[in-house]
N, C-alpha and C positions, 0 to 999 in steps of 0.2 A: 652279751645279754646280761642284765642286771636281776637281782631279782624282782622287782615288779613289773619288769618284761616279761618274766617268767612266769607271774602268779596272774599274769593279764590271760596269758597265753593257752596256761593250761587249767584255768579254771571250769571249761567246759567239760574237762576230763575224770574218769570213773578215779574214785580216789585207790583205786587195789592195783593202778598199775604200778609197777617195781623201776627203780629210779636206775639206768645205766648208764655206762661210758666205755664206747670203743680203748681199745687197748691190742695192737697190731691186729688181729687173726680174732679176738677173744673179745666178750663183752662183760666187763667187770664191772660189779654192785656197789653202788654210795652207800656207803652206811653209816656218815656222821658230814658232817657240818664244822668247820671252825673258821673263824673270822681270823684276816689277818689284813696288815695294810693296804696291800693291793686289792681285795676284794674275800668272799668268802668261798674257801676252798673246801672243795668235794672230797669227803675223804671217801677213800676204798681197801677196806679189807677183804682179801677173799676169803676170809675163815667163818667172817658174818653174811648174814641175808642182807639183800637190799633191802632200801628203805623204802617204802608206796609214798605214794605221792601225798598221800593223808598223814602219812609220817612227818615228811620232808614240809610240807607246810606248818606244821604245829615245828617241828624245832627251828622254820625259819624267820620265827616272826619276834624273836629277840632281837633279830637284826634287821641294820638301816636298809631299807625298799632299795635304796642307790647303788650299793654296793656292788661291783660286778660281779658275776658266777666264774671260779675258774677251777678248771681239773687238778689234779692232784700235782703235776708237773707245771703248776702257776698260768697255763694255758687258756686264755677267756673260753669260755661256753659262747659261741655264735646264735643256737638254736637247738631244736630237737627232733624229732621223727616219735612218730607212735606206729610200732611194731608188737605183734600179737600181745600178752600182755604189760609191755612194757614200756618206758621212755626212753630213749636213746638219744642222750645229750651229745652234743660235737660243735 
């Protein structure tokens, strides 16, 4: 998924849901953003709060629409699920 697949997708969404990603057993928080060749990668700290989607929209629009979304381990983003209030990227 790139991100204007992404900003197509979830633009009908409340902007306070919290951005995740599966992580074996555990659902760990994006909380930054950085571009690299392959596309732009999701970072996750778990010492920080996730990012809302109101977040993760305003830091993502430095960047090229094209770029693919990929997890922390360079893994593409396929899609996402909306689960109480959050996003669940995979």
């Amino acid at each position: 998924m790139n991100l204007s697949e992404f900003k197509q997708a979830s633009a009908e969404l409340p902007a306070t849901l919290r951005i995740l990603l599966p992580n074996n057993d555990y659902l760990i928080p994006v909380n930054g953003l950085q571009e690299e060749s392959a596309g732009i990668v999701l970072i996750s700290n778990s010492n920080k709060p996730a990012m809302n989607l109101q977040h993760f929209l305003q830091a993502s629009n430095t960047y090229d629409h094209s770029l693919a979304l990929l997890t922390n381990n360079q893994k593409i983003v396929f899609g996402f699920r909306v689960i109480d209030h959050a996003i669940i990227l995979y």
